[in-house]
MARBA-3410 file (N, C-alpha, C, O; in Angstrom, 1 decimal):
138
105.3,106.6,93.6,105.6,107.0,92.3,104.9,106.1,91.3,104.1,106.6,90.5 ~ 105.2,104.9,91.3,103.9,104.2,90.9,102.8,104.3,90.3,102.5,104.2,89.1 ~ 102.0,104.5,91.7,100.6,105.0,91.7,100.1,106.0,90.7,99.0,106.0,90.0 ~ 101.5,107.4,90.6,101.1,108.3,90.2,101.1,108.1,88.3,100.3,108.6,87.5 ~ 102.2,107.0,88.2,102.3,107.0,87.0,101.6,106.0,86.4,101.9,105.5,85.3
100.6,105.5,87.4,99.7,104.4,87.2,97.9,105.6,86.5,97.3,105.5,85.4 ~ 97.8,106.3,87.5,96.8,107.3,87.2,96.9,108.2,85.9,96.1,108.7,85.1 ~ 98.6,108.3,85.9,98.5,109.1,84.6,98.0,108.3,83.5,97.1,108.8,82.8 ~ 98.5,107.2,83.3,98.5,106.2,82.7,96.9,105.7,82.0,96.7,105.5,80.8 ~ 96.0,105.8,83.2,94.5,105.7,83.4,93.6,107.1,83.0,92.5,107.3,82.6
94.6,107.8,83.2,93.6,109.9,82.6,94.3,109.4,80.9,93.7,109.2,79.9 ~ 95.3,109.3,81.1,95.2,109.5,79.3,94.7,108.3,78.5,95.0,108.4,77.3 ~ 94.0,107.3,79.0,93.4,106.5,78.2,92.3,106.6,77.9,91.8,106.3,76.8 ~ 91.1,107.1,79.5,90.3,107.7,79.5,89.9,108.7,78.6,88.8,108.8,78.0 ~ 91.2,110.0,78.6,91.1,110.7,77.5,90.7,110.7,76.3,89.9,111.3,75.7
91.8,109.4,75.9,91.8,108.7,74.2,90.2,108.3,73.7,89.7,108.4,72.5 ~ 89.4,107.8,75.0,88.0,107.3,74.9,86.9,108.6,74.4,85.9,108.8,73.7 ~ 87.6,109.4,75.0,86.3,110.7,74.7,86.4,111.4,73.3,87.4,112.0,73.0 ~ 85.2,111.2,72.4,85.2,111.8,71.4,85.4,113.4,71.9,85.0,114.1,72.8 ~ 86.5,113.7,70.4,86.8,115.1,70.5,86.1,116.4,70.8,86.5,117.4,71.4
84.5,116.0,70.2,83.8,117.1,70.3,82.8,116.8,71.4,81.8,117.6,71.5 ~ 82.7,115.7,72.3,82.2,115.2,73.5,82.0,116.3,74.7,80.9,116.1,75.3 ~ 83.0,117.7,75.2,83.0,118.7,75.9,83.7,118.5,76.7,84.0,119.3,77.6 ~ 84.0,117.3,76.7,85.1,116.6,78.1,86.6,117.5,78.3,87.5,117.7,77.5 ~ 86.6,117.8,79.6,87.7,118.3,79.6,88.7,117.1,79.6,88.4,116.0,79.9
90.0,117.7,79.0,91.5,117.0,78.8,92.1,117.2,79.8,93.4,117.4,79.7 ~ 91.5,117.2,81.3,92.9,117.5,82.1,92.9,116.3,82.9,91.9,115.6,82.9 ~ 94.0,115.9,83.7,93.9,114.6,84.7,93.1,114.4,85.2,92.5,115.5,85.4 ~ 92.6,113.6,85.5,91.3,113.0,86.4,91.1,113.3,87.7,92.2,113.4,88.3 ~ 89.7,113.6,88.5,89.6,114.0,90.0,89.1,113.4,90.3,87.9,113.8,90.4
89.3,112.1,90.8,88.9,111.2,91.3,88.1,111.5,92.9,88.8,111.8,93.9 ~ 86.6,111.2,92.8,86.3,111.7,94.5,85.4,110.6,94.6,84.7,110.0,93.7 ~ 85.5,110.3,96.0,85.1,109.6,96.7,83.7,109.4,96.7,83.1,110.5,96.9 ~ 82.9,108.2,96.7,81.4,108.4,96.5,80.8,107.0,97.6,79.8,107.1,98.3 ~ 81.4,106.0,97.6,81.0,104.6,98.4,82.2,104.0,99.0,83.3,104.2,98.4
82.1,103.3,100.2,82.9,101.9,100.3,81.7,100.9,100.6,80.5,101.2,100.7 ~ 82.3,99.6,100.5,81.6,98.4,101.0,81.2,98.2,102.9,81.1,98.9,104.0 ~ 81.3,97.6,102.6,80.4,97.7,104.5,81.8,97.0,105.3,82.1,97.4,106.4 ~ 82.5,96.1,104.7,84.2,95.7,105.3,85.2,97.1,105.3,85.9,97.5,106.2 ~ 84.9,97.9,103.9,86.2,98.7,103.5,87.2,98.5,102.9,88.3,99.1,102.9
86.5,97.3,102.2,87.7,96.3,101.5,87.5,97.1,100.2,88.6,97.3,99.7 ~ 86.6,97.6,99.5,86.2,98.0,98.0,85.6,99.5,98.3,84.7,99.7,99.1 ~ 86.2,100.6,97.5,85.9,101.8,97.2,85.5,102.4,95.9,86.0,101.9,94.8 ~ 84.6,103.5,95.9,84.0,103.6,94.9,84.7,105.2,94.6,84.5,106.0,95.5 ~ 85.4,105.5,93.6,85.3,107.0,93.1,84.6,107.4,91.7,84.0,106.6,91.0
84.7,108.6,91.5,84.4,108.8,90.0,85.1,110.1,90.0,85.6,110.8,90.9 ~ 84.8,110.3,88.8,86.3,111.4,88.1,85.1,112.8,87.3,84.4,112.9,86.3 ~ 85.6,113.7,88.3,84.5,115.2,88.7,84.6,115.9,87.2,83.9,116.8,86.7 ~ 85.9,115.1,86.6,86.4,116.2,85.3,86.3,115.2,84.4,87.3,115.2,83.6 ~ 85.4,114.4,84.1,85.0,113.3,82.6,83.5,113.2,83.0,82.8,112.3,82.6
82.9,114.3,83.7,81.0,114.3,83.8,80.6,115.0,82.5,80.8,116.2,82.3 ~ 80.1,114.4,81.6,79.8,115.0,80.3,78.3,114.7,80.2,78.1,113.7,80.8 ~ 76.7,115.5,79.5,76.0,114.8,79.0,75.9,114.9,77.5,75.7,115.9,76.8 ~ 76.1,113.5,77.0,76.2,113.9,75.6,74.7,114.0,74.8,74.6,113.7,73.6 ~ 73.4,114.4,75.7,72.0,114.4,75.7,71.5,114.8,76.6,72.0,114.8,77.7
70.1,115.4,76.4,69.5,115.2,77.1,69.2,114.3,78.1,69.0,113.1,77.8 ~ 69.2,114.5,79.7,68.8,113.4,80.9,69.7,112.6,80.4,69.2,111.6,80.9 ~ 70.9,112.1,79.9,71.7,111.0,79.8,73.3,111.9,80.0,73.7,112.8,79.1 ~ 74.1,111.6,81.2,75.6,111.3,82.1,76.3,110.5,81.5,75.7,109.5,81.1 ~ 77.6,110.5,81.3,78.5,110.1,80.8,79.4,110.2,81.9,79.6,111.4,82.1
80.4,109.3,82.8,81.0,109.9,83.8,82.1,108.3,84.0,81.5,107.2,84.2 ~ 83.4,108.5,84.0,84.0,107.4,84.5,84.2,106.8,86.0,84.4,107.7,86.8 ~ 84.2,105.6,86.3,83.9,105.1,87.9,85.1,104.4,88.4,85.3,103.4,87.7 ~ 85.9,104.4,89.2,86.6,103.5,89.7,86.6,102.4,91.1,86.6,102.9,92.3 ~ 86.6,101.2,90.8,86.2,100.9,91.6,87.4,100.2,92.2,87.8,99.4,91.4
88.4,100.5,93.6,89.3,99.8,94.2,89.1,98.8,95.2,88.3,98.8,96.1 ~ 90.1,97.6,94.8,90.2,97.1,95.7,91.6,96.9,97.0,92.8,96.8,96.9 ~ 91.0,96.9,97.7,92.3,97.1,98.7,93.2,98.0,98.3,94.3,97.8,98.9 ~ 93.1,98.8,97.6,94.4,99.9,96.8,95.2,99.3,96.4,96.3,99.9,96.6 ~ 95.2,98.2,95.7,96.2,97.7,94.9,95.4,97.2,93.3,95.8,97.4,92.1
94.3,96.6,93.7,93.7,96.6,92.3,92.4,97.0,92.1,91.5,97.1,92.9 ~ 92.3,97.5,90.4,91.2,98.1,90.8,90.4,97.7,89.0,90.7,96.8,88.3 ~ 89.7,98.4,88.9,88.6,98.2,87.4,87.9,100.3,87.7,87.6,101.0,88.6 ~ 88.1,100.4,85.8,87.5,101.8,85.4,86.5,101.5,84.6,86.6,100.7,83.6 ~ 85.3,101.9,84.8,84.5,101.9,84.0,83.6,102.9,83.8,83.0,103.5,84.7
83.6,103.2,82.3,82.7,104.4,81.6,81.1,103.9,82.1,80.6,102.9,81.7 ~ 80.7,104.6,82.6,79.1,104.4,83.2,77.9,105.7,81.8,78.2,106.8,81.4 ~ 77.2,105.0,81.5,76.3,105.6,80.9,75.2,105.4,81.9,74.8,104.3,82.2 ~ 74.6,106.7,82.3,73.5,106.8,83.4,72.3,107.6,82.4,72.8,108.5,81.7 ~ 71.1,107.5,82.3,69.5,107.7,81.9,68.9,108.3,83.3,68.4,107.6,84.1
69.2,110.0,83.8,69.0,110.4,84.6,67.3,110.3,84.9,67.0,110.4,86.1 ~ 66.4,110.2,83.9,65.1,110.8,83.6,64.6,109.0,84.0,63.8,108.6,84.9 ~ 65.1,108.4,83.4,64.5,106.8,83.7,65.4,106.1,84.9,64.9,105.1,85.4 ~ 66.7,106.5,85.4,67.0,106.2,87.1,67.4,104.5,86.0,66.8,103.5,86.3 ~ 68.3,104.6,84.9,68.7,103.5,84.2,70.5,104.0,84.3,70.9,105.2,84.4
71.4,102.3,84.2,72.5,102.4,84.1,73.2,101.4,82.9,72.6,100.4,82.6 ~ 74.4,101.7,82.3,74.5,100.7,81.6,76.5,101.0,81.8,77.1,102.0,82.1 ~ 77.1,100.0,81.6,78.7,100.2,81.2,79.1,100.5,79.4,78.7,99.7,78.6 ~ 79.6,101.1,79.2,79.8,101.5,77.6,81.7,100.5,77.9,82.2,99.6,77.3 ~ 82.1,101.0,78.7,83.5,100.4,78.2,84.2,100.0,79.7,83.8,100.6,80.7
85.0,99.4,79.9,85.6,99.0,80.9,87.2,98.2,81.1,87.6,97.2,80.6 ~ 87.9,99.3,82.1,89.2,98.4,82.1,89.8,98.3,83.6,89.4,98.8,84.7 ~ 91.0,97.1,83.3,91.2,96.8,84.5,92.5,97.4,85.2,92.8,98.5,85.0 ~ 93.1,96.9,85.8,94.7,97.3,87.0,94.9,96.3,87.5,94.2,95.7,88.3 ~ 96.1,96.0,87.1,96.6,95.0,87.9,97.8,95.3,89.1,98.9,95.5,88.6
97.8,95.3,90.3,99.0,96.3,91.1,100.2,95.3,91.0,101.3,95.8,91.3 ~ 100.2,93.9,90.5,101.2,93.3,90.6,102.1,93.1,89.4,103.4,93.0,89.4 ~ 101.2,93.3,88.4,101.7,93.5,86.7,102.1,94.4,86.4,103.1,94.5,85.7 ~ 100.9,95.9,87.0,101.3,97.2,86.7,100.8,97.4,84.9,101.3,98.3,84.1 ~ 99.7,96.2,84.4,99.3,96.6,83.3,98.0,96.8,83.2,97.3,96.0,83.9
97.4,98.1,82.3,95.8,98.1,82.3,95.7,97.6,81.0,96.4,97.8,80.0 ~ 94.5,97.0,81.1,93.8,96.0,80.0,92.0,96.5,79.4,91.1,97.2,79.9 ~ 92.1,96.0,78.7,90.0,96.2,78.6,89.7,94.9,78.8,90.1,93.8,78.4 ~ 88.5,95.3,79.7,88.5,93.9,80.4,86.8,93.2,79.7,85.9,92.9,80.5 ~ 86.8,93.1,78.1,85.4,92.6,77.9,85.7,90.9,78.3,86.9,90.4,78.2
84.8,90.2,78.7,85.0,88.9,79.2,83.5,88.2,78.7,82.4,88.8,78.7 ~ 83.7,87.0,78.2,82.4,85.8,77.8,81.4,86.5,78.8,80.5,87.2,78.2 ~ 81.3,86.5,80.0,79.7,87.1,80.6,79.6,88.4,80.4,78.5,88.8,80.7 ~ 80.2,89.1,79.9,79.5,90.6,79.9,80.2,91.2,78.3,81.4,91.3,78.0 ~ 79.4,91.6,77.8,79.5,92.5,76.5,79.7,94.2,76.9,79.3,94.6,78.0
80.3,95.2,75.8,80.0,96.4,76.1,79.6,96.7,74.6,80.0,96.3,73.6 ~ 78.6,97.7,74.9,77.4,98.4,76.2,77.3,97.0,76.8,77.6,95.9,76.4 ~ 77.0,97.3,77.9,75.9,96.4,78.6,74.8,96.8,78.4,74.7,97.9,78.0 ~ 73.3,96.0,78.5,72.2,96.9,78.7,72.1,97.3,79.7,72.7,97.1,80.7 ~ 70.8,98.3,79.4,70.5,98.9,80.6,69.8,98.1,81.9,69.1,97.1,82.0
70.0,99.0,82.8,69.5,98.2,84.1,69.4,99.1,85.2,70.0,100.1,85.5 ~ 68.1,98.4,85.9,67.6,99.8,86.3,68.5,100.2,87.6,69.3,99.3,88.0 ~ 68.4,101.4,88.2,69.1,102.0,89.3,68.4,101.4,91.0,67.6,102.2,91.4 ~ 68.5,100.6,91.6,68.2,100.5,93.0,68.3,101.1,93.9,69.4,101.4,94.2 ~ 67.3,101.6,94.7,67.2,102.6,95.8,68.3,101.8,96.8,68.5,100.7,97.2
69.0,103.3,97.1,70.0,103.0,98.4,71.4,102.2,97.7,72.4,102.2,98.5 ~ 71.6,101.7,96.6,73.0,101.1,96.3,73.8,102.5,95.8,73.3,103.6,95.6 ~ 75.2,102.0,95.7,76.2,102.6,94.9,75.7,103.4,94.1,75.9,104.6,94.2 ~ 74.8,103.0,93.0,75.0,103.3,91.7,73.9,104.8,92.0,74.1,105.9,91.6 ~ 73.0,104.5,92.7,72.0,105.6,93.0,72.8,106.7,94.3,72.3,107.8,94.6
73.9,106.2,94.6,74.6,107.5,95.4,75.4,108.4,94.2,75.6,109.6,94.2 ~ 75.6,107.8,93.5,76.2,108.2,92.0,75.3,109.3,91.3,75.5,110.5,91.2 ~ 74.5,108.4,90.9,73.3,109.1,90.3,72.7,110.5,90.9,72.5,111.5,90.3 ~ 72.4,110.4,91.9,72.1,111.6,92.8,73.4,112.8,92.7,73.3,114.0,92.5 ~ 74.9,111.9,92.8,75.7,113.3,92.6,75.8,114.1,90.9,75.8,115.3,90.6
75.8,113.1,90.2,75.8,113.6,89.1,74.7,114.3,88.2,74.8,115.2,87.4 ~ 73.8,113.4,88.5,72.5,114.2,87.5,71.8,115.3,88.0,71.3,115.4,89.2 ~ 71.7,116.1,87.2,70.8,117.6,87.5,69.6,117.7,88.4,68.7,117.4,87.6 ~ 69.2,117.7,89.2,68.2,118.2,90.0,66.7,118.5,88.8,67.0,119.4,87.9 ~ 65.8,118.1,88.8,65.0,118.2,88.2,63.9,119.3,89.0,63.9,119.1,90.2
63.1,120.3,88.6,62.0,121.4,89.2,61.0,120.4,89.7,60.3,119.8,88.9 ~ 61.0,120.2,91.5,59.8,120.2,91.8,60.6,118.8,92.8,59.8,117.9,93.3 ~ 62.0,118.7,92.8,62.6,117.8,93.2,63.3,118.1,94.5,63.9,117.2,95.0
END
């Protein structure tokens, strides 16, 4: 029960983030499964129903990254489908012991982040491949 009202908790904040005329749907999040780490200590989802492009070649798509299923971090991913570039626009955290989500800007990292490019074979490029459009000739 928790959990569940931990997620709701996490879709309507997410929500609150998306400008109104952005095209994002308003309904709970569908969080699907895209990476683990090589232990299975850390999992990657992202949410099928906050994939927006608010441009051309540029994804808008929120990421979750868990740890051990008790704590985890959301972060709005801004992806440059056309240049294989990533940046964070916003990011928050979960605490499973507190039960409080936070925004987690900290002294080493600003939001945006800049951009930075995508690496063959990581996370971010298994991502990239589900979300961005297939380009002609690809």
């Amino acid at each position: 029960m928790r959990r569940l009202s931990t997620l709701i908790v996490l879709a309507v904040i997410g929500a609150s983030l998306m400008p109104s005329g952005s095209g994002a749907s308003q309904t709970a999040a569908e969080w699907r499964f895209f990476h683990t780490s090589g232990d299975n200590s850390i999992s990657y989802y992202y949410d099928a129903e906050s994939v927006v492009f608010p441009s051309a070649n540029i994804v808008n798509v929120w990421v979750k990254l868990e740890v051990k299923s008790k704590v985890y971090s959301l972060a709005l991913w801004e992806i440059s489908c056309s240049e294989r570039k990533l940046r964070t626009l916003i990011k928050y955290g979960y605490d499973g012991v507190s039960g409080v989500v936070v925004e987690l800007p900290n002294a080493s990292e600003m939001y945006p982040t800049r951009w930075g490019y995508i690496v063959p074979e990581s996370y971010e490029a298994k991502l990239t491949k589900i979300v961005c459009p297939r380009q002609k000739g690809n």
